[in-house]
MIDOSE-1310 file (N, C-alpha, C; in nm, 2 decimals, decimal comma, always signed):
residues 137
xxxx	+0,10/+7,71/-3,66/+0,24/+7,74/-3,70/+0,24/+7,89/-3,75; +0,32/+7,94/-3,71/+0,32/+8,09/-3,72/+0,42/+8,12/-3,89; +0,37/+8,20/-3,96/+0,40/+8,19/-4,11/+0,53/+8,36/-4,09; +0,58/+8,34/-4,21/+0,67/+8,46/-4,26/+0,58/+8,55/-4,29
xxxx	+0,67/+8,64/-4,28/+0,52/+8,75/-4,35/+0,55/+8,86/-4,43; +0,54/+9,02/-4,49/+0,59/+9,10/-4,51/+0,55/+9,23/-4,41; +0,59/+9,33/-4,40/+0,56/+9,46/-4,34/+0,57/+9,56/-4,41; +0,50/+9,66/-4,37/+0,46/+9,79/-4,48/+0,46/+9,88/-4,36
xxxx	+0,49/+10,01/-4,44/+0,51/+10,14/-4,34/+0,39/+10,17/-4,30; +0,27/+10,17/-4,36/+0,16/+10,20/-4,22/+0,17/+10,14/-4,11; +0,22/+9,96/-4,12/+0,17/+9,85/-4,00/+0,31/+9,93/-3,93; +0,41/+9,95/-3,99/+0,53/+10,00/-3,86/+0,51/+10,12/-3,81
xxxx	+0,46/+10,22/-3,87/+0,43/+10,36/-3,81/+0,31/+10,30/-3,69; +0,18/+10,20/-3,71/+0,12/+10,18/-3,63/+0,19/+10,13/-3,51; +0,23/+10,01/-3,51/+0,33/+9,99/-3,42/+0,42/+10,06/-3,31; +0,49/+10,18/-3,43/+0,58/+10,24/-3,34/+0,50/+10,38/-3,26
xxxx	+0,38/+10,38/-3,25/+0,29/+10,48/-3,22/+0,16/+10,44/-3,10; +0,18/+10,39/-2,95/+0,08/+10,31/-2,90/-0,03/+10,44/-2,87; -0,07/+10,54/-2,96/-0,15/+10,61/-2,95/-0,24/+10,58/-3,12; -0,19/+10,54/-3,21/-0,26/+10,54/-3,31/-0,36/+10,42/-3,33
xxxx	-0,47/+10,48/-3,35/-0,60/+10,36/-3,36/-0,60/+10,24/-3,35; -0,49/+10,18/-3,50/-0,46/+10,07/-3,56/-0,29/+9,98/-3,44; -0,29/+10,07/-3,34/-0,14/+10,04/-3,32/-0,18/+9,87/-3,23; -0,33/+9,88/-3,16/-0,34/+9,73/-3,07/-0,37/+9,58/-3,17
xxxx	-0,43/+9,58/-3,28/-0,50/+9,54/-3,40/-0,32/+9,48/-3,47; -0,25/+9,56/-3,50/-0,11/+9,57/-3,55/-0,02/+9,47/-3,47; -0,04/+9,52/-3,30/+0,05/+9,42/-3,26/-0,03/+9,31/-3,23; -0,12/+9,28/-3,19/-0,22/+9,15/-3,23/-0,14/+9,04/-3,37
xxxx	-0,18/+9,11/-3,42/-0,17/+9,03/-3,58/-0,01/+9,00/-3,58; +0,08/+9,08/-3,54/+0,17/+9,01/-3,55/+0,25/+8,92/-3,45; +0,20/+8,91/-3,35/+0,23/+8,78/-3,23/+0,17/+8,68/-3,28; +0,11/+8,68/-3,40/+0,05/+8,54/-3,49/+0,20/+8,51/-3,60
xxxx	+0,23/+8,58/-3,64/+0,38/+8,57/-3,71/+0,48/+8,52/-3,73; +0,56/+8,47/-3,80/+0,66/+8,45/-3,76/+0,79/+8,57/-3,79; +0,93/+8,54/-3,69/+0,97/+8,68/-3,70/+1,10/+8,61/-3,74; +1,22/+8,72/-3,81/+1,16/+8,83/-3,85/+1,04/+8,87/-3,94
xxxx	+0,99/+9,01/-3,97/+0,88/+9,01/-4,08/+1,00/+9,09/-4,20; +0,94/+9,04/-4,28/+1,00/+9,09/-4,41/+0,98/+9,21/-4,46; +1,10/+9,30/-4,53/+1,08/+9,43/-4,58/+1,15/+9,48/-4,69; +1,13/+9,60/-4,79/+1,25/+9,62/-4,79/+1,29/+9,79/-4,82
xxxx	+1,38/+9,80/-4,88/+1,46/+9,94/-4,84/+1,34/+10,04/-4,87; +1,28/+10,03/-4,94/+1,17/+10,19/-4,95/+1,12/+10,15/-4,88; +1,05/+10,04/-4,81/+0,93/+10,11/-4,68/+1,02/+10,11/-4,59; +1,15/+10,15/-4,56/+1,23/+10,17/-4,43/+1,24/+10,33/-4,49
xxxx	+1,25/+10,39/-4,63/+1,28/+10,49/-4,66/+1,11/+10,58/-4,63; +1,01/+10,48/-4,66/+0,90/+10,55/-4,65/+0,91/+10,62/-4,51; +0,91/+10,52/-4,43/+0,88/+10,49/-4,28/+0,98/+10,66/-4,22; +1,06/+10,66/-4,26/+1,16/+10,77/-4,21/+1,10/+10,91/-4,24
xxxx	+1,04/+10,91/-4,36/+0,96/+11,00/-4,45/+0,86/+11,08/-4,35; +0,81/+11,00/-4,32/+0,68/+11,03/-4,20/+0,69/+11,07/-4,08; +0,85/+11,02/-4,01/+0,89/+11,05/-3,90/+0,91/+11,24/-3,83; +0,84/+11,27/-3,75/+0,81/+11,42/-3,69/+0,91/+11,46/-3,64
xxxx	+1,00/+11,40/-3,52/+1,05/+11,46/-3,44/+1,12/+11,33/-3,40; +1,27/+11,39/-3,27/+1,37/+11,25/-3,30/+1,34/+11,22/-3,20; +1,20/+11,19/-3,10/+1,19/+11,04/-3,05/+1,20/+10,94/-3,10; +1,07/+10,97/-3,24/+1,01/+10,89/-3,34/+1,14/+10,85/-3,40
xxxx	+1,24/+10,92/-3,43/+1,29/+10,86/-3,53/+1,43/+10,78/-3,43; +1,44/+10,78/-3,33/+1,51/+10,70/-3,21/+1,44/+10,60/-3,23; +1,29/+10,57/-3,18/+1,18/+10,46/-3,17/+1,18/+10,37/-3,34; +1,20/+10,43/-3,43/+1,20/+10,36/-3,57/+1,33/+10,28/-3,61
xxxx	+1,42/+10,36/-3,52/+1,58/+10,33/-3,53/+1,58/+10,18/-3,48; +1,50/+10,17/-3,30/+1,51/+10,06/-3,23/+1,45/+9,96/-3,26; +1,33/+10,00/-3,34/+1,22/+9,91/-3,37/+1,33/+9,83/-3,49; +1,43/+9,87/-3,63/+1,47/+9,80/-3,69/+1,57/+9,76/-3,69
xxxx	+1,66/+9,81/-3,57/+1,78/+9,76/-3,57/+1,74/+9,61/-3,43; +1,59/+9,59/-3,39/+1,58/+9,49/-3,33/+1,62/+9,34/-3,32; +1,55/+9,32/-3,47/+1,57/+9,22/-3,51/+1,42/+9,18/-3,54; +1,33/+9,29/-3,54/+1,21/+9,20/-3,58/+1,16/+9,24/-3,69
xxxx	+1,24/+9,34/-3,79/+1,21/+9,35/-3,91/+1,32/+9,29/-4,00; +1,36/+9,22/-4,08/+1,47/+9,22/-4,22/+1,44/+9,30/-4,29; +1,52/+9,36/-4,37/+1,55/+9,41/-4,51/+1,61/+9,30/-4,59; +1,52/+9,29/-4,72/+1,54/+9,18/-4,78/+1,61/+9,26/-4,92
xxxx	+1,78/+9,18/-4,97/+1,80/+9,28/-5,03/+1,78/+9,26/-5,19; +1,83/+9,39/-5,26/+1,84/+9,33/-5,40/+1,73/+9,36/-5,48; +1,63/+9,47/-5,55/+1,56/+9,48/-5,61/+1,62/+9,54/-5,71; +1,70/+9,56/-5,78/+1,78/+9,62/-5,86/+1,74/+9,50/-5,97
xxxx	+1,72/+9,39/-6,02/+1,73/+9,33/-6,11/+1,60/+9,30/-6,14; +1,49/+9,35/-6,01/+1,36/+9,34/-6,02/+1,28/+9,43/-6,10; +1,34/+9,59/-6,14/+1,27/+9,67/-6,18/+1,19/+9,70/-6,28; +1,23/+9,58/-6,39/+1,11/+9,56/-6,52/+1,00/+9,50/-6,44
xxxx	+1,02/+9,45/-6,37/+0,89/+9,38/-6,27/+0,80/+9,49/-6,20; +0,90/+9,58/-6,15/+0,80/+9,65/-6,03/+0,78/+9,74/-6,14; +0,82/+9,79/-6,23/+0,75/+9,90/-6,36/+0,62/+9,81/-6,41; +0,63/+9,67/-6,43/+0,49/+9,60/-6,48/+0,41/+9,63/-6,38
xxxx	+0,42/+9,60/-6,26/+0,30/+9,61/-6,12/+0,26/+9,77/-6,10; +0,39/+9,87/-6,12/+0,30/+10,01/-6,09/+0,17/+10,05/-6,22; +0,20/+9,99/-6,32/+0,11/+10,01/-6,45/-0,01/+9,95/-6,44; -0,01/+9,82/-6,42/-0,08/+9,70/-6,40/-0,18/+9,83/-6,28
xxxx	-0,15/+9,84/-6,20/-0,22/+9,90/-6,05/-0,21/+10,07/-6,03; -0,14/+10,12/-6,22/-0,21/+10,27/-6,14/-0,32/+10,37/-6,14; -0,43/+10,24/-6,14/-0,56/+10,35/-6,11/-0,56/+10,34/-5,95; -0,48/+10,28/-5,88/-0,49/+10,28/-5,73/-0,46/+10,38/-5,68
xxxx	-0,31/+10,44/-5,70/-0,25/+10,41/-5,79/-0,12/+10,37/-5,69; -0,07/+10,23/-5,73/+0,05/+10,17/-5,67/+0,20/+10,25/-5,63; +0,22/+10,26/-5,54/+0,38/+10,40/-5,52/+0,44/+10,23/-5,50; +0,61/+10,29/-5,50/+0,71/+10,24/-5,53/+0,72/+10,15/-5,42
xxxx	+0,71/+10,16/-5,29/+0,73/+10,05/-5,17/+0,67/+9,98/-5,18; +0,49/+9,98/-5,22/+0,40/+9,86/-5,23/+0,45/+9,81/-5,32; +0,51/+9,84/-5,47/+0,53/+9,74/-5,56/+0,63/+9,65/-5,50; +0,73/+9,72/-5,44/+0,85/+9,63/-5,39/+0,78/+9,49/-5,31
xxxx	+0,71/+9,54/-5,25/+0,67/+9,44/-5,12/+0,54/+9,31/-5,19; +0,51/+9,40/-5,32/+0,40/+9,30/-5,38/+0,55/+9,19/-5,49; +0,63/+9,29/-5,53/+0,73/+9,20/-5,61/+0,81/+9,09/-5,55; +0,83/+9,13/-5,42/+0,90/+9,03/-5,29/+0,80/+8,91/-5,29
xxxx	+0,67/+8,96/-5,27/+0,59/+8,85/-5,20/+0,60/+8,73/-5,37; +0,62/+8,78/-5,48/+0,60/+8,67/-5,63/+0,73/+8,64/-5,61; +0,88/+8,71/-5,58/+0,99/+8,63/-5,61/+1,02/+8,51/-5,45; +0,98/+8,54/-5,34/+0,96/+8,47/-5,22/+0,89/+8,35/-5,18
xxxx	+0,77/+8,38/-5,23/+0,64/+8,26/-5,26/+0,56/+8,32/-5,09; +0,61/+8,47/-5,09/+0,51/+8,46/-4,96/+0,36/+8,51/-4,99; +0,29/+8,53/-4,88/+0,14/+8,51/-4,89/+0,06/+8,62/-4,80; +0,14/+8,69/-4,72/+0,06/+8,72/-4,58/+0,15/+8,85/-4,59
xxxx	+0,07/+9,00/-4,56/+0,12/+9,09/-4,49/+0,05/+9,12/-4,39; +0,16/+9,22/-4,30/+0,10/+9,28/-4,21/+0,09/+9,46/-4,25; -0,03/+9,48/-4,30/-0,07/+9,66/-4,37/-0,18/+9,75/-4,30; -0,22/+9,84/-4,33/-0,31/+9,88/-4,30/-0,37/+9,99/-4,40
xxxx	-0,30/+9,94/-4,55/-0,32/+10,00/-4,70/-0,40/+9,92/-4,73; -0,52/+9,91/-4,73/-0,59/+9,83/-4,81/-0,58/+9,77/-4,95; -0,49/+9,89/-5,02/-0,48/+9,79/-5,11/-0,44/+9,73/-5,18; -0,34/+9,63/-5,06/-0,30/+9,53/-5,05/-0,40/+9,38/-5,11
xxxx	-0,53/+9,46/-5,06/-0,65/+9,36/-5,10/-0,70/+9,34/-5,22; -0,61/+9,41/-5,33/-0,65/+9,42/-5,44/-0,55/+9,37/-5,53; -0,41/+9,36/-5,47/-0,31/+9,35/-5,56/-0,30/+9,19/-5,55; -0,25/+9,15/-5,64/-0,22/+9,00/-5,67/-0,08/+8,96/-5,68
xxxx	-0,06/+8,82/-5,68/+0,10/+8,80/-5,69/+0,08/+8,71/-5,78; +0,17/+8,72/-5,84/+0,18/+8,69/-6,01/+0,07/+8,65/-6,06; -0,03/+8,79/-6,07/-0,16/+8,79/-6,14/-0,28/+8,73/-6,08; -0,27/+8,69/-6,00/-0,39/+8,59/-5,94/-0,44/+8,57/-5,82
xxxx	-0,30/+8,52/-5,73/-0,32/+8,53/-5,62/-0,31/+8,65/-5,48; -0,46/+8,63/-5,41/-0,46/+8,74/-5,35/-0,36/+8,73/-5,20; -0,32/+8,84/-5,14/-0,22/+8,82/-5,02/-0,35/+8,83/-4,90; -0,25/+8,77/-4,80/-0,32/+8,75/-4,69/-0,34/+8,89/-4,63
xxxx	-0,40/+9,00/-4,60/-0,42/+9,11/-4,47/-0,41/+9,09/-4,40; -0,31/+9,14/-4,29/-0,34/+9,13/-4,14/-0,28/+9,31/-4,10; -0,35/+9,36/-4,01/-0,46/+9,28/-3,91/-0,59/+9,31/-4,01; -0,65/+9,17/-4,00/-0,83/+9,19/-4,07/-0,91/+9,31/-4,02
x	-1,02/+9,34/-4,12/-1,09/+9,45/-4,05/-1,20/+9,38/-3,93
């Protein structure tokens, strides 16, 4: 059974790039998935951030207005939360999209990203539990 998951701007920049290392590894892992993958507004803000030139940002357009990513909305009531997780994590040091997507995964009860930040491997959901990586190294 293919699970819900979350998405982070490295796994979409890999994705939206079939020249980048991680881009066959990325779409692998997510044809194990279920869709849509979960997101929310800063790594769509990250993801733009990165964008070079307006193919890319045509190709990031199509990729989200697909249907294979959500924006999950509403962190506004979350932010004593994501201020505890950047603290908690900033010798990593945690930026503002990962906390969102590590705060999603404790308010959601999800378990599984698709990243290629490693350290996702380190962050916990509410203290304890580790998230699933994909794609594995």
């Amino acid at each position: 059974m293919r699970q819900q998951a979350l998405i982070d701007t490295g796994a979409v920049l890999a994705l939206l790039d079939s020249m980048d290392a991680r881009h066959a590894a990325c779409a692998a892992a997510m044809r194990e998935m279920q869709l849509p993958l979960l997101t929310t507004a800063a790594v769509l803000t990250e993801t733009f951030h990165f964008l070079r030139d307006e193919h890319q940002l045509a190709e990031a357009w199509r990729f989200y207005r697909s249907g294979t990513v959500m924006l999950l909305p509403g962190i506004e009531d979350d932010l004593p939360d994501l201020e505890r997780l950047m603290l908690k994590y900033a010798d990593r040091p945690m930026d503002f999209a990962d906390a969102t997507l590590v705060r999603l995964a404790e308010r959601e009860g999800l378990t599984t990203i698709l990243t290629v930040d490693r350290d996702f491997e380190v962050y916990r959901i509410g203290g304890r539990k580790a998230l699933r990586v994909l794609p594995q190294r």
